[in-house]
C-alpha positions as CSV (number, residue, x, y, z in Angstrom):
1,X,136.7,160.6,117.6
2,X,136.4,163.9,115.6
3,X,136.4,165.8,119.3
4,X,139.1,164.3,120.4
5,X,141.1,165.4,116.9
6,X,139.7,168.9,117.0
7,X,138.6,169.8,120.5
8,X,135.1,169.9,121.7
9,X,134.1,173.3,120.2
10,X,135.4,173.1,117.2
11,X,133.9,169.8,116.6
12,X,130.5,171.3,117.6
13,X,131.3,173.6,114.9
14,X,131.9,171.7,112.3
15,X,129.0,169.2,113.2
16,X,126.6,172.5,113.5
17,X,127.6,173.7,109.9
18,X,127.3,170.1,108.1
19,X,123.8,169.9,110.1
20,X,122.7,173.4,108.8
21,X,124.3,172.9,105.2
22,X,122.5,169.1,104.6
23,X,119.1,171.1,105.9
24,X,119.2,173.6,103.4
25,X,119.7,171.2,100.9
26,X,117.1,168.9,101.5
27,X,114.3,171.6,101.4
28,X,115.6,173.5,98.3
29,X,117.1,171.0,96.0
30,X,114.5,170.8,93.2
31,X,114.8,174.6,92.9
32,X,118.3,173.8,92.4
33,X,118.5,171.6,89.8
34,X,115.5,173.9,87.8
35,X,118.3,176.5,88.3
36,X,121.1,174.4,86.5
37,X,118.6,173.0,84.0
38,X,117.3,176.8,83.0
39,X,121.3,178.3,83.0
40,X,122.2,175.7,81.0
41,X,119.3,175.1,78.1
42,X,120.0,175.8,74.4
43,X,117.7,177.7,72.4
44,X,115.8,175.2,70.2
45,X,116.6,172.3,72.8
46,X,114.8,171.6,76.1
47,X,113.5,174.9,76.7
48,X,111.6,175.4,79.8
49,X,109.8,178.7,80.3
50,X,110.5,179.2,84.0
51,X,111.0,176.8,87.3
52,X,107.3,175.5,86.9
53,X,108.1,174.7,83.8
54,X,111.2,172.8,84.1
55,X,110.2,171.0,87.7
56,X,106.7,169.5,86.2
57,X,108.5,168.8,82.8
58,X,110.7,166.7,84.3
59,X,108.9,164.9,87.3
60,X,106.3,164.0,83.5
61,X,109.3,162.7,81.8
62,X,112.1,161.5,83.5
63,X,110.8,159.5,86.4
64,X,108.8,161.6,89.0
65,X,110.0,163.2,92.0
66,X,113.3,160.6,91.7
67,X,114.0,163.2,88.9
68,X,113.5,166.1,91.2
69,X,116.6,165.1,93.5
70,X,119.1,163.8,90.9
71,X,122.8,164.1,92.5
72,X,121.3,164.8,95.6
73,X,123.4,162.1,97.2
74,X,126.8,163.5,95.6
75,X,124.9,166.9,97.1
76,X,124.5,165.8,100.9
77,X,128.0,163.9,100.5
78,X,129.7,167.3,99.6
79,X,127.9,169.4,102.1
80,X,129.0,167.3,105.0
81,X,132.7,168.6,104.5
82,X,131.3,171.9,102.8
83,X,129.3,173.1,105.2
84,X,131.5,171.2,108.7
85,X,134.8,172.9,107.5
86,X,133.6,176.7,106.5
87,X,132.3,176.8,110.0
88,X,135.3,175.2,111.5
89,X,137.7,177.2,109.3
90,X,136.3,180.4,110.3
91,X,135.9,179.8,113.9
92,X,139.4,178.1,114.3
93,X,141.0,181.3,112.1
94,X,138.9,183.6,114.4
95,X,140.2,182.1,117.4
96,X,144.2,182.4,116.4
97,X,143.3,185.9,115.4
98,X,142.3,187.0,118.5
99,X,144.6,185.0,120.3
100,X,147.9,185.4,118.5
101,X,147.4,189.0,117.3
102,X,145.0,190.7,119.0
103,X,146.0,194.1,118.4
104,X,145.6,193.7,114.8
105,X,142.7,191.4,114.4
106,X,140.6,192.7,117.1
107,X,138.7,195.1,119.1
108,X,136.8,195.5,122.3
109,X,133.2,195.4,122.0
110,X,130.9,195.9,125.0
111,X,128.3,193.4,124.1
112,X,130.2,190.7,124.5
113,X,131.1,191.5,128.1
114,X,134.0,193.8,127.4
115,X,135.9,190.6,125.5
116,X,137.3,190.7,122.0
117,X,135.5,190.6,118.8
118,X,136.9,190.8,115.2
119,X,137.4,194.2,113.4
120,X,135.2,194.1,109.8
121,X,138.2,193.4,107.8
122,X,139.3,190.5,109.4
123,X,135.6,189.3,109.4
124,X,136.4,189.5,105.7
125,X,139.7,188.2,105.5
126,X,138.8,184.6,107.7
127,X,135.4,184.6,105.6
128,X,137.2,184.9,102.2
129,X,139.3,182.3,102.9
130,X,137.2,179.8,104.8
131,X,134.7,178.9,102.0
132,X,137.3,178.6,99.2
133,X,139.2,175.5,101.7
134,X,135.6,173.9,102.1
135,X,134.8,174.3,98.6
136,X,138.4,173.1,97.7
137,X,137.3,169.2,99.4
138,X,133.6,169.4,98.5
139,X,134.4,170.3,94.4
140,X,134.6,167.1,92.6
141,X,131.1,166.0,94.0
142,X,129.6,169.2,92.9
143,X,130.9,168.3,89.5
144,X,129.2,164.8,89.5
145,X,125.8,166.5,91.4
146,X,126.0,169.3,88.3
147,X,126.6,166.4,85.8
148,X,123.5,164.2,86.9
149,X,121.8,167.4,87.2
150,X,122.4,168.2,83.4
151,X,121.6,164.8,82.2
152,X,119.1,164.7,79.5
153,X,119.9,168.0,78.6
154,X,123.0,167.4,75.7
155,X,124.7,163.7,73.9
156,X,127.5,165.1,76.3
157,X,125.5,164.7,79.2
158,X,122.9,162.2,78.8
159,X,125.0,159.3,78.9
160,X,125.0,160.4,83.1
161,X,121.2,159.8,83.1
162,X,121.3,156.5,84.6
163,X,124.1,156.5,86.4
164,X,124.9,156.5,90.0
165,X,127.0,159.1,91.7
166,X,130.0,156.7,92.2
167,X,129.5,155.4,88.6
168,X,129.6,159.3,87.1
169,X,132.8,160.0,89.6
170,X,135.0,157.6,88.3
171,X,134.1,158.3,84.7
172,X,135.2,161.9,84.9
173,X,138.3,161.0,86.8
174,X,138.5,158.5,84.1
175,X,138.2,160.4,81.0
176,X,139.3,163.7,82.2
177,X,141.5,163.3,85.1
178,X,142.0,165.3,88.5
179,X,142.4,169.0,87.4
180,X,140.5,168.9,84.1
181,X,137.8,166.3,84.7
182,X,137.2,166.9,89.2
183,X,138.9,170.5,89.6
184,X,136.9,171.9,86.2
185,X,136.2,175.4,86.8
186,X,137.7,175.3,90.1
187,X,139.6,178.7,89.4
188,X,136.4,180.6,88.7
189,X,134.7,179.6,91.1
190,X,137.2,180.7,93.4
191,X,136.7,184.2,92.1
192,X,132.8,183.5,93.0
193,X,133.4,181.8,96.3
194,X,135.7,184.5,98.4
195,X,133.8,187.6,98.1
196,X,130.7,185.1,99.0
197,X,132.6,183.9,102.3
198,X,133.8,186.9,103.0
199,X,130.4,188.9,103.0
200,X,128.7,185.5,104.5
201,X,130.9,185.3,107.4
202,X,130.7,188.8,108.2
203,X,127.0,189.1,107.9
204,X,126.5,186.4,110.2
205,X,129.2,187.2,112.8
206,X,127.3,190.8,112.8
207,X,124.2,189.8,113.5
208,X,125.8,187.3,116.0
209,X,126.5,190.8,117.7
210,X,123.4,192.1,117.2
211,X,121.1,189.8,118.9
212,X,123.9,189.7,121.6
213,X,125.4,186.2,120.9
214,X,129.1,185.7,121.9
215,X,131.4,186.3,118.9
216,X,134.9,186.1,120.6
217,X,137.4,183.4,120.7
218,X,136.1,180.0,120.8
């Protein structure tokens, strides 16, 4: 359905990122919620003393390795889009680039049998602006995953503790809205998210290049 919406390489695309993103995530995800729980502690309140700490307090107290992976489903449920559409975004921005204005957007390269690659600033250009429209759909179930992350932690957020992702979801929306409740923080993190695509996108299209992969239009 999906290929015959986007075509056949960009669905591969997007499929390839969500694949990668919900990967990542599944191996690292307790380091991730001992990062949240460590940025976010109060002195004189749950204070762990480093990620050993915090991971072994909690899987003690709040319900084993269940506790480890709180808002993971809110997690895997937001990389799907997150990690399909900064793939597809880039690729499908790379491809009008070099196909609609080539002498701006683009350079011969001799790797890549005399075709077409990007120059570095448009690299940086489609990068920084294909993680903020990924992050953009993924946001509000980053804020539930950080919200059932944090529970336990503050009376703000402990009433989350025992909640369900769906549950947590519509009580933001609920209490705080669209913008102020779903979209909190989404301005900084814009700030935060384009340099990172940007520098992300570029990295990995140069070493795309570098271990002679094909990095034209796709």
């Amino acid at each position: 359905f999906l290929k015959n919406i986007i075509g056949t390489s960009h669905s591969v695309n997007f499929f390839a990122g969500s694949l990668a993103g919900i990967t990542s995530v599944m191996m690292t995800y307790p380091l991730d919620i001992a990062r949240a729980r460590l940025a976010f502690q109060v002195t004189g309140e749950h204070v762990y003393s480093g990620i050993y700490d915090t991971l072994s307090c909690m899987f003690r107290t709040e319900g084993g390795v269940r506790a480890l992976y709180k808002g993971f489903l809110p997690t895997i449920l937001g990389m799907i889009p997150y990690g399909g559409l900064s793939f597809y975004t880039f690729e499908k921005l790379k491809f009008l680039c070099l196909e609609h204005i080539p002498n701006v957007c683009g350079r011969p390269d001799s790797g890549n049998s005399g075709g077409l690659v990007l120059t570095v600033p448009a690299k940086l250009v489609c990068g920084g602006i294909a993680i903020p429209v990924a992050q953009t759909v993924s946001y509000p179930l980053d804020v539930v995953r950080r919200k059932m992350q944090l529970s336990m932690m503050s009376p703000e957020t402990e009433r989350f503790a025992e909640k369900g992702f769906v549950t947590t979801l519509i009580m933001t929306y609920r209490e705080d809205g669209i913008v102020r409740g779903l979209y909190r923080g989404m301005t900084i993190n814009y700030l935060r998210a384009i340099p990172m695509g940007a520098v992300s996108f570029s990295t990995y299209e140069l070493f795309k290049q570098i271990f002679g992969l094909h990095v034209g239009k796709s």
